[in-house]
MOPAC internal coordinates of N, CA, C and O (Angstrom, degrees):
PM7 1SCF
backbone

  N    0.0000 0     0.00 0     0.00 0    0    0    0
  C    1.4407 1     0.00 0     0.00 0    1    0    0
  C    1.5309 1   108.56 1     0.00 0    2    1    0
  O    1.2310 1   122.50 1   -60.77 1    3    2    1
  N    1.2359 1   112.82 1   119.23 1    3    2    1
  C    1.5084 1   121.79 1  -175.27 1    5    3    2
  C    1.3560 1   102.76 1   -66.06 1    6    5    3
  O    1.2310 1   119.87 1   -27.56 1    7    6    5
  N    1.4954 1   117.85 1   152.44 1    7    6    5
  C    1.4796 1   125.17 1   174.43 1    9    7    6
  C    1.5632 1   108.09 1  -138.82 1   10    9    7
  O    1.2310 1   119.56 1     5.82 1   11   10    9
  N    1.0238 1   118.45 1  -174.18 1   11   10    9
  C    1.5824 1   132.08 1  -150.06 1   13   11   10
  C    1.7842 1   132.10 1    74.54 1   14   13   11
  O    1.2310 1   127.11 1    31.51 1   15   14   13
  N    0.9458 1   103.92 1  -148.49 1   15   14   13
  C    1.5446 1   120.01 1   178.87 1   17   15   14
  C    1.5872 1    97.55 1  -107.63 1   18   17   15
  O    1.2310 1   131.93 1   -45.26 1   19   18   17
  N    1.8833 1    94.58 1   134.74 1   19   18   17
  C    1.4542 1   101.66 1   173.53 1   21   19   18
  C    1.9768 1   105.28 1   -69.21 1   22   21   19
  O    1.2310 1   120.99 1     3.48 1   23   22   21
  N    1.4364 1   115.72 1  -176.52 1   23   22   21
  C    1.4584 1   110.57 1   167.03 1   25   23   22
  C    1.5493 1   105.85 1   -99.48 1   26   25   23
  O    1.2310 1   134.02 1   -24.75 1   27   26   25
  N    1.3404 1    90.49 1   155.25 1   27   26   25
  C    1.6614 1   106.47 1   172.75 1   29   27   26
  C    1.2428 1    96.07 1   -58.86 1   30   29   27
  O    1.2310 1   117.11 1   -40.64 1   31   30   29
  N    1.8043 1   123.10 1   139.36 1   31   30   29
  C    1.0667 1   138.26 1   112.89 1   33   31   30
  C    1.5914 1   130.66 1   -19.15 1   34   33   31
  O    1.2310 1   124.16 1   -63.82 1   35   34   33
  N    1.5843 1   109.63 1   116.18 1   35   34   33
  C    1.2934 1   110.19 1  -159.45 1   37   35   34
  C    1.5362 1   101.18 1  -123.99 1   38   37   35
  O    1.2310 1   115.26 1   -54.26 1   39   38   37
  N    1.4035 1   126.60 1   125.74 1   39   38   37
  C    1.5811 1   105.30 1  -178.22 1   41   39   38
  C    1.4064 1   112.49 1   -72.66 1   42   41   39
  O    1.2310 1   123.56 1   -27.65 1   43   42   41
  N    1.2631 1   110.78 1   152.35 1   43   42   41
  C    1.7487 1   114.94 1   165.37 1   45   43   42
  C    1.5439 1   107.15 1   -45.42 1   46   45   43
  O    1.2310 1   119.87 1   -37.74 1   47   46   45
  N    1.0891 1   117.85 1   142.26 1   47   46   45
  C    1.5733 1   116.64 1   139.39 1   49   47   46
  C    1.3573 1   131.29 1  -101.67 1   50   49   47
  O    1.2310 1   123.14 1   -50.69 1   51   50   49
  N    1.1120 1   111.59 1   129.31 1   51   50   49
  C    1.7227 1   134.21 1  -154.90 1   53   51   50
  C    1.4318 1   113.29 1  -129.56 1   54   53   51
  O    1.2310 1   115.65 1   -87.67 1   55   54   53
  N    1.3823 1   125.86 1    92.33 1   55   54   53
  C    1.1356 1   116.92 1  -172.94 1   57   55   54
  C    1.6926 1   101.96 1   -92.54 1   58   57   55
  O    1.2310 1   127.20 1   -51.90 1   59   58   57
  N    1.8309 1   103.76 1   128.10 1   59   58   57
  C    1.1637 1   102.23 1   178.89 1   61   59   58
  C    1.3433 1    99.95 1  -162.52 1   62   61   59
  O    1.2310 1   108.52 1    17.91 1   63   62   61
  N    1.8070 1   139.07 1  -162.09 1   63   62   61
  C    1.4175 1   142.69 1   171.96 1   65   63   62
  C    1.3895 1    92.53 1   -86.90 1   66   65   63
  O    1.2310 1   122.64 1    -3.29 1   67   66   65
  N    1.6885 1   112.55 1   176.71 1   67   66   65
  C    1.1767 1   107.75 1   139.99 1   69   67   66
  C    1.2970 1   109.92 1  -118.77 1   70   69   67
  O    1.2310 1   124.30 1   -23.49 1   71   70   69
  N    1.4253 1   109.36 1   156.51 1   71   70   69
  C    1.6294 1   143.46 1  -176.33 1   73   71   70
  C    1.5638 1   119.53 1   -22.83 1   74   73   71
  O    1.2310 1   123.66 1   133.60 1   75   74   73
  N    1.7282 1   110.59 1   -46.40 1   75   74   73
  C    1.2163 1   128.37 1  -148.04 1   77   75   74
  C    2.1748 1    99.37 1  -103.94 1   78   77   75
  O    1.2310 1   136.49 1   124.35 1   79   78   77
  N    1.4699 1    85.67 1   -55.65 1   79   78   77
  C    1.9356 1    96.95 1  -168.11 1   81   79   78
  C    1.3068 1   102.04 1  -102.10 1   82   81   79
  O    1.2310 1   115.75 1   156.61 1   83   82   81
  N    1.7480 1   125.67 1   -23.39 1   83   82   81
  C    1.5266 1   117.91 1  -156.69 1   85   83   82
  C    1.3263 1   133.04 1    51.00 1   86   85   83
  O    1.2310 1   127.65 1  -140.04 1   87   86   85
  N    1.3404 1   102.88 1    39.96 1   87   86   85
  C    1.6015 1   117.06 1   161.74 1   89   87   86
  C    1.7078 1   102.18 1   -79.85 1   90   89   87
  O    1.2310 1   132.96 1   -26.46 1   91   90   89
  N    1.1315 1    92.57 1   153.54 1   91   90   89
  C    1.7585 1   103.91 1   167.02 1   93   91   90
  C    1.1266 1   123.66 1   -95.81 1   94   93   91
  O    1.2310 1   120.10 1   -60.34 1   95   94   93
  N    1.3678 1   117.41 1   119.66 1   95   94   93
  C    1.3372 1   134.66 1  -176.42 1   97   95   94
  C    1.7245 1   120.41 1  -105.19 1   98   97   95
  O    1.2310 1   131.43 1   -18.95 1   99   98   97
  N    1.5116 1    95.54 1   161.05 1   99   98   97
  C    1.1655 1    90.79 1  -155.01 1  101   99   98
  C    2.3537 1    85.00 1  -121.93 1  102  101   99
  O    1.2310 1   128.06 1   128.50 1  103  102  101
  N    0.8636 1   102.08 1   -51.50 1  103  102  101
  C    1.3492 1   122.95 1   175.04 1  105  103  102
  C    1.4557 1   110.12 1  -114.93 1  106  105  103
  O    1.2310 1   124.82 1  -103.40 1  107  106  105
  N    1.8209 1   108.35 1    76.60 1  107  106  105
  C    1.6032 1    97.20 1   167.85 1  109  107  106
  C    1.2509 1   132.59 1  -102.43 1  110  109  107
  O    1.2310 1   112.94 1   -20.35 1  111  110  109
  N    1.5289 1   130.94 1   159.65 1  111  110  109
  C    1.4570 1   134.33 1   154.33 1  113  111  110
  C    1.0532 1   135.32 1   -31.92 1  114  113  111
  O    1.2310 1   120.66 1  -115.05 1  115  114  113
  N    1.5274 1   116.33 1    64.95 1  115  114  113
  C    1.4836 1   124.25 1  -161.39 1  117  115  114
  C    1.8826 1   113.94 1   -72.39 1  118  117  115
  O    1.2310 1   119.93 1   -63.39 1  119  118  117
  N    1.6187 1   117.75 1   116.61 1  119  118  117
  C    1.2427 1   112.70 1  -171.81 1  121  119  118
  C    1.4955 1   101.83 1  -108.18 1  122  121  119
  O    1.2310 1   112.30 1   -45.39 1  123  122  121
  N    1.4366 1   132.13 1   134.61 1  123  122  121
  C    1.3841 1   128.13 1  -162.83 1  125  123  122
  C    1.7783 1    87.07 1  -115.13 1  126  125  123
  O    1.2310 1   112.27 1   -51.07 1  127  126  125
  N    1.3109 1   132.18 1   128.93 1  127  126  125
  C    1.2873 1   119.05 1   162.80 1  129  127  126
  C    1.8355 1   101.61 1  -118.56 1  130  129  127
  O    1.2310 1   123.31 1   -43.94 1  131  130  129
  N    1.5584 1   111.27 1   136.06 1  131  130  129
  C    1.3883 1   103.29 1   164.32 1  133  131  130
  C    1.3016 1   100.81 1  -128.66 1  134  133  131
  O    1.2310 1   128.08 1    -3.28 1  135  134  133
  N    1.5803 1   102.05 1   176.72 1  135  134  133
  C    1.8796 1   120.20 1  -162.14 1  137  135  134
  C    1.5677 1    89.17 1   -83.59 1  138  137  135
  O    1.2310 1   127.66 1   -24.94 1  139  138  137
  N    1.5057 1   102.87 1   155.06 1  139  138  137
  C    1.3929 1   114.52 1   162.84 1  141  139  138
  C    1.0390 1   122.96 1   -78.98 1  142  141  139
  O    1.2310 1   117.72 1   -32.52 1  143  142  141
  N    1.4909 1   121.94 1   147.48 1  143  142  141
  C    1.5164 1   118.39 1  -160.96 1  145  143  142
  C    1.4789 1    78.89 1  -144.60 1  146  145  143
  O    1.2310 1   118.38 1   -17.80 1  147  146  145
  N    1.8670 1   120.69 1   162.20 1  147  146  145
  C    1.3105 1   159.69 1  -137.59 1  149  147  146
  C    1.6153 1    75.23 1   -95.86 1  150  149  147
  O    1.2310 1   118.82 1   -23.09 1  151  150  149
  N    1.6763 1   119.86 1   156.91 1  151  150  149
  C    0.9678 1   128.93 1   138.50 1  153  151  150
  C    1.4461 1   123.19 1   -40.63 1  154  153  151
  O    1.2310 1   113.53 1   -58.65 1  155  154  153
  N    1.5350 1   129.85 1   121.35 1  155  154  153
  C    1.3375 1   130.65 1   165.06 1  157  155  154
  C    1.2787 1    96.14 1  -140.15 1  158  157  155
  O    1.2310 1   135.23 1   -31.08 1  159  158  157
  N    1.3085 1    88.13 1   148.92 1  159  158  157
  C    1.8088 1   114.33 1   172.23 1  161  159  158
  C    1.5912 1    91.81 1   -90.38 1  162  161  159
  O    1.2310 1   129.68 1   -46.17 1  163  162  161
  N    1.3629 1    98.95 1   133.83 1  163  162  161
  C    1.6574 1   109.84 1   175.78 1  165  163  162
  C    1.5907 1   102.38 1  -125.54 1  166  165  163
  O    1.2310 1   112.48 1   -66.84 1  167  166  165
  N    1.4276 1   131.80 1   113.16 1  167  166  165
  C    1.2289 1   121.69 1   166.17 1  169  167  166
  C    0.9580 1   118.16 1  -119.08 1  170  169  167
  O    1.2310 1   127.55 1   -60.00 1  171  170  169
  N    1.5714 1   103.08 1   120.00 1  171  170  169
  C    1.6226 1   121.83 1  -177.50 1  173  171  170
  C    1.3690 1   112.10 1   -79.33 1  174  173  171
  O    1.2310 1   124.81 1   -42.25 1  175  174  173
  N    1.3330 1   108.38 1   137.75 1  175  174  173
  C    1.2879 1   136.78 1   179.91 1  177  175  174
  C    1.3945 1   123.52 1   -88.81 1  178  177  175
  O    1.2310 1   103.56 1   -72.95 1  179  178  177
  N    1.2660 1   147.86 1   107.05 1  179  178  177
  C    1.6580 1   134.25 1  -178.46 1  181  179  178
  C    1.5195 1    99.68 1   -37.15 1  182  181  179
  O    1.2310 1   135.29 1   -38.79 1  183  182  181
  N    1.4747 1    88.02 1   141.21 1  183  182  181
  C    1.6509 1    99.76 1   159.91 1  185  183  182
  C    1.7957 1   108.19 1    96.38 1  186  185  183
  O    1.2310 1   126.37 1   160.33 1  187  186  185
  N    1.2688 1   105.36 1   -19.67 1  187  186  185
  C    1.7741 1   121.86 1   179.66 1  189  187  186
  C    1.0545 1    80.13 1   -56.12 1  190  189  187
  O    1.2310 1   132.67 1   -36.45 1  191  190  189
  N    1.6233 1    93.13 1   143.55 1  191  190  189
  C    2.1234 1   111.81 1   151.33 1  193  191  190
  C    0.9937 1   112.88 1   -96.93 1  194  193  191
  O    1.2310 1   117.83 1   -43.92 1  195  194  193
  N    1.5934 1   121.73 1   136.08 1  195  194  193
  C    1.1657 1   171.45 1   -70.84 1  197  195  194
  C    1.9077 1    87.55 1  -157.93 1  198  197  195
  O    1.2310 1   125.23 1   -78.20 1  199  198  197
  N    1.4684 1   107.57 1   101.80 1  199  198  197
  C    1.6394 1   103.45 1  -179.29 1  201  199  198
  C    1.6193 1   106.71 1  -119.34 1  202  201  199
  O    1.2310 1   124.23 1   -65.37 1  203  202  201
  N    1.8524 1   109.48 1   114.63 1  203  202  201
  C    1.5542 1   106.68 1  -169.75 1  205  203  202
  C    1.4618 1    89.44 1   -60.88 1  206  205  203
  O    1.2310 1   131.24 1    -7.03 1  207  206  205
  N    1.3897 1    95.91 1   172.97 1  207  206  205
  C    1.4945 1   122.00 1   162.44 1  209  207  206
  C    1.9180 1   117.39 1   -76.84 1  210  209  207
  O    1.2310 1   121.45 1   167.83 1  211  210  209
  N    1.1066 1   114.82 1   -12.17 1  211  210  209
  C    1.5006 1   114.95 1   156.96 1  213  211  210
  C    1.2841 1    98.98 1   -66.49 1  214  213  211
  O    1.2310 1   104.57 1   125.46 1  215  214  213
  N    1.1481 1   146.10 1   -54.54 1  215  214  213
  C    1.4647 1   157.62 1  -136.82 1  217  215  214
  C    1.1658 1   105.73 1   -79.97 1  218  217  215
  O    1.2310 1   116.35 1   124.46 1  219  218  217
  N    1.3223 1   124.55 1   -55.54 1  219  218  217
  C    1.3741 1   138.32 1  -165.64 1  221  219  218
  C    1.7910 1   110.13 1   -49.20 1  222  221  219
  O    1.2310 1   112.79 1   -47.71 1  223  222  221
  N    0.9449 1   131.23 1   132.29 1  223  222  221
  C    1.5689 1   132.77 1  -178.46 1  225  223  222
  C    1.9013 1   108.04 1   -59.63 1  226  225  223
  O    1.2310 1   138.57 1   -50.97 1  227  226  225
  N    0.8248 1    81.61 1   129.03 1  227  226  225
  C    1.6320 1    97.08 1   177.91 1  229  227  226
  C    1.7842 1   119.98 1    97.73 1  230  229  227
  O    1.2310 1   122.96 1   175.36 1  231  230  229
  N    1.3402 1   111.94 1    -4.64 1  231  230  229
  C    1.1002 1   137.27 1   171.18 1  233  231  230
  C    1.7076 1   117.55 1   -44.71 1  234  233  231
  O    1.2310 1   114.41 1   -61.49 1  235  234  233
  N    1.3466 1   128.20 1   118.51 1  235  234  233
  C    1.1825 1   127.92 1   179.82 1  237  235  234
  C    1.7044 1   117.63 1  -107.20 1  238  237  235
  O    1.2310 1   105.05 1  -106.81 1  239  238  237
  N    1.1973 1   145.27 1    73.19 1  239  238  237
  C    1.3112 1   116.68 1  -179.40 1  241  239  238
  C    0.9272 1   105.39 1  -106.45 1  242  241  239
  O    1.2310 1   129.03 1   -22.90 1  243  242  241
  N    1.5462 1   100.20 1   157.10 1  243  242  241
  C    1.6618 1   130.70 1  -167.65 1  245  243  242
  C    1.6824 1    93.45 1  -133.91 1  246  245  243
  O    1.2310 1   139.30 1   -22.93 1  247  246  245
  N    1.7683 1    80.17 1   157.07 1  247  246  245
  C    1.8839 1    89.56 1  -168.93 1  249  247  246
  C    1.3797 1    88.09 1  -136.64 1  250  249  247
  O    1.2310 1   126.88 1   -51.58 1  251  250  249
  N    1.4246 1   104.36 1   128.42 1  251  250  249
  C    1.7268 1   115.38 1  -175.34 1  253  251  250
  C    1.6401 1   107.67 1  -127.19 1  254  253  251
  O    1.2310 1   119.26 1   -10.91 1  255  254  253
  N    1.0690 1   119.02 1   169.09 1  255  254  253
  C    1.7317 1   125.19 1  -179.18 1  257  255  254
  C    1.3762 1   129.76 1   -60.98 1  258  257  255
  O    1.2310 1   132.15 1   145.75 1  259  258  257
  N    1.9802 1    94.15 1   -34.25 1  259  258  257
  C    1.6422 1   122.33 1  -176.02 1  261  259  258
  C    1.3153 1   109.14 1   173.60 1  262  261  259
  O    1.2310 1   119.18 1     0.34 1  263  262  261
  N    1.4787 1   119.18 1  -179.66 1  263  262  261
  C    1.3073 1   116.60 1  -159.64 1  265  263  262
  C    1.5748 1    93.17 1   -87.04 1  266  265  263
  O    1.2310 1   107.13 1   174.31 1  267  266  265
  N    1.4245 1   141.58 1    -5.69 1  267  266  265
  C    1.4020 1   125.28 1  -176.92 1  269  267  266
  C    1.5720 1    91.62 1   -79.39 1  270  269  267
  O    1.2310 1   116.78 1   149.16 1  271  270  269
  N    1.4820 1   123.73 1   -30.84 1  271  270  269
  C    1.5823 1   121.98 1  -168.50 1  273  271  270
  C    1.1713 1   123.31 1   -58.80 1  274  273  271
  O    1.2310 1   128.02 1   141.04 1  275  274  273
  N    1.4692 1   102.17 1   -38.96 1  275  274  273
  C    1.7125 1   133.14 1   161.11 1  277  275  274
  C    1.2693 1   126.20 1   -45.78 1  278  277  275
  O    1.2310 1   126.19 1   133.96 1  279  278  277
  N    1.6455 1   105.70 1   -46.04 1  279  278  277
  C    1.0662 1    92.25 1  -156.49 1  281  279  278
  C    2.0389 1   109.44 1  -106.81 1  282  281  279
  O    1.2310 1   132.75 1  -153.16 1  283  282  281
  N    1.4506 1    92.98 1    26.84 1  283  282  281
  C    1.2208 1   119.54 1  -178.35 1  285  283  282
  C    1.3292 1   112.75 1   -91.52 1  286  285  283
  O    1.2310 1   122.06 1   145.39 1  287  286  285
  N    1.3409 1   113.66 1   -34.61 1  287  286  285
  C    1.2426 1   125.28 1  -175.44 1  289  287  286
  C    1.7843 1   115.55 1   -79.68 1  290  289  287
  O    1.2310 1   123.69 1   171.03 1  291  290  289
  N    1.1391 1   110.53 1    -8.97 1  291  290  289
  C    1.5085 1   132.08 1  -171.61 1  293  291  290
  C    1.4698 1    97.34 1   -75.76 1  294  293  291
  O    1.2310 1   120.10 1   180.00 1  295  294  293

């Protein structure tokens, strides 16, 4: 059983615009939106690979400045 302190959480750095003003960012507000899909039972199996949610088909992310940038775009 491991002991100590977990590590801080560190954001990625991502150099890119953002979405809304096109400032350049260095550390942005990454918003992932995907489509709704039907109830399914999904049972994972050991050993399955591991699919982010960027990844997934139909997947939209947008990279904004902060959540006021975000929530402008709404």
């Amino acid at each position: 059983m491991p002991r100590g302190r977990k590590k801080k959480y560190v954001r990625p750095r991502i150099e890119c615009d953002c979405d809304y003003c096109g400032k350049s960012l260095e550390y942005p507000y990454v918003h992932i939106s995907l489509p709704r899909t039907g109830y399914i039972v999904n049972i994972k199996q050991k050993g399955d690979d591991v699919v982010l949610n960027k990844q997934k088909p139909g997947a939209v992310v947008g990279h904004y400045c902060n959540t006021e940038c975000y929530r402008e775009t709404l």
